[in-house]
N, C-alpha and C positions, 0 to 999 in steps of 0.2 A: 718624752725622749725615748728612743728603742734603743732596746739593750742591747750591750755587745758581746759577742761571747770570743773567747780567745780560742787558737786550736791547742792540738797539745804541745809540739813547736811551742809557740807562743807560752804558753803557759811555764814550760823549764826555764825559757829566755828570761823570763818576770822573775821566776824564782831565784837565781841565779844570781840574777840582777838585787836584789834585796840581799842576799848573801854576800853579795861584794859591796854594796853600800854599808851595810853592818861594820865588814871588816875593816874597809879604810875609810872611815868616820875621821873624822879633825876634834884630834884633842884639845879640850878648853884650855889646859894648861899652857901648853905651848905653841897651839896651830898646828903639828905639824898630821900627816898621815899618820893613823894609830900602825900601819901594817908596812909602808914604803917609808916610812919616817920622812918626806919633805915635806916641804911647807906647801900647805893650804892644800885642795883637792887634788889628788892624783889624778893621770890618765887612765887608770882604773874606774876609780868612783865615777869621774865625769862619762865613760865609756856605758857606766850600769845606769845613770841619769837620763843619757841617752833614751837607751833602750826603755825606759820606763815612759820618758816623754813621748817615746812613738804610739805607747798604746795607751795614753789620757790615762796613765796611773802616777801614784802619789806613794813615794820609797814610805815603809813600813819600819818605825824607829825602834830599835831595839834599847830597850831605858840602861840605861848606865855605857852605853858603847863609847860615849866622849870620854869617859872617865873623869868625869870631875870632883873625884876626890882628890885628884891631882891640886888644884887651884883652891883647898880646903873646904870647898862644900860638900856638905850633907846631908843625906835622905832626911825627910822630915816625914813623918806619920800623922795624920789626921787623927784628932782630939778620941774619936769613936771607935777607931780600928784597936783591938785588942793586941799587947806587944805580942810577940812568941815568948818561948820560955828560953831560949837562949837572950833574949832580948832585955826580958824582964830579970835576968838574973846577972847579966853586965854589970861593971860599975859606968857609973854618968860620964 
């Protein structure tokens, strides 16, 4: 398959577009826009979706953006990773 290369246009557009995906994300807790506060995807997000689907790319998740410490979940750490030392010195 031949690679595609974006111009620079293109490339702020993509960026841009992931910057506004990030920000109005749909929070787990309630559905609604983290940034427009309605429910379920704004004309925003869907607009940067858009723009991402024109050029066969795949929005880049920025981890915690849903905030679902909202709906009581939390990070979990693999058995191997070393805590920090803020971490390690928390109570449970």
């Amino acid at each position: 398959m031949p690679t595609t290369y974006l111009t620079n246009v293109a490339q702020v557009r993509v960026a841009h577009a992931h910057t506004e995906i990030n920000e109005h994300a749909t929070l787990s807790g309630n559905g609604l826009c983290r940034t427009c506060q309605v429910d379920g995807p704004c004309a925003r997000r869907i607009a940067a979706e858009r723009i991402l689907r024109s050029c066969n790319l795949l929005p880049q998740r920025q981890p915690g953006a849903t905030r679902p410490e909202l709906i009581g979940l939390r990070r979990i750490r693999a058995a191997w990773i070393q805590p920090t030392a803020a971490e390690a010195t928390a109570p449970a």
